[in-house]
MISE-328645 format. One record per residue (C-alpha): x, y, z. Coordinates in steps of 0.5 Angstrom, whole numbers, padded with zeros to 4 digits, always signed. Layout:
N
XYZ/...
END
This chain:
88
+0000+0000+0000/+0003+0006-0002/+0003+0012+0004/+0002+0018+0003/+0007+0021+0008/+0015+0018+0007/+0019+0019+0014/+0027+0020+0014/+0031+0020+0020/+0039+0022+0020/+0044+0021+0027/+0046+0027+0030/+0052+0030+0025/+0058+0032+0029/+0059+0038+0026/+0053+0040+0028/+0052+0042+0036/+0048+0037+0040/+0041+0039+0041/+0036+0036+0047/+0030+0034+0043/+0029+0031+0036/+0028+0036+0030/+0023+0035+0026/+0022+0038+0019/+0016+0038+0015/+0015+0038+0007/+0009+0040+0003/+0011+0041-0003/+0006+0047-0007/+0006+0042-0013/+0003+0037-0009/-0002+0041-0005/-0004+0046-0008/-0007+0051-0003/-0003+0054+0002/-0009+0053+0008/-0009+0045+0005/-0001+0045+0007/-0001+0049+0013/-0006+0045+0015/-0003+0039+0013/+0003+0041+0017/-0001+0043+0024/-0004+0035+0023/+0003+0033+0023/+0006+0036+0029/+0001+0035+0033/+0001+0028+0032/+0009+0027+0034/+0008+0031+0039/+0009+0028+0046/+0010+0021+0042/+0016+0018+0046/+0018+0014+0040/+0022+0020+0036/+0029+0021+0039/+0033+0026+0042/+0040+0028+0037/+0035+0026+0032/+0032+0030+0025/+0026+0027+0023/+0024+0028+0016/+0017+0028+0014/+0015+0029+0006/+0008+0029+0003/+0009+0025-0003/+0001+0026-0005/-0006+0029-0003/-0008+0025+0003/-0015+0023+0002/-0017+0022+0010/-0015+0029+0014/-0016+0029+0021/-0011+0027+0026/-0013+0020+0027/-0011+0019+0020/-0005+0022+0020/-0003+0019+0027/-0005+0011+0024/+0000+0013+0018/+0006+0016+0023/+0005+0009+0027/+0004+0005+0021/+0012+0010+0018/+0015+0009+0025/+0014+0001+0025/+0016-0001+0018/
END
């Protein structure tokens, strides 16, 4: 089943200071979601779902990237596809 969200996670870089909780960063790109209200919508619904999840580690990037329009959008969907990224 192809998901509409992909999830790329990189280790801390020794390089860069060392920072105390995980770093998330959110791609909506405009080509795929076309109205500004539907990605800003999008990206709220991500960051609420990860929000106080104890699997995503600190000195960590988390790297989210909407690939298609989401069918279902609410914060139960989005959840349940996080979970479904974080185990497989």
């Amino acid at each position: 089943m192809e998901s509409w969200l992909s999830l790329a996670v990189s280790g801390k870089d020794n390089s860069v200071k060392a920072f105390d909780k995980a770093l998330f960063f959110i791609a909506v790109p405009k080509k795929v979601v076309s109205r500004a209200t539907a990605r800003n919508r999008v990206k709220r619904l991500i960051r609420e779902a990860v929000r106080g999840d104890v699997f995503f580690e600190a000195n960590k990037i988390y790297a989210f990237k909407v690939r298609s329009v989401p069918k279902n959008l609410d914060l139960r969907a989005v959840q349940k596809t996080i979970d479904r990224l974080k185990n497989g």
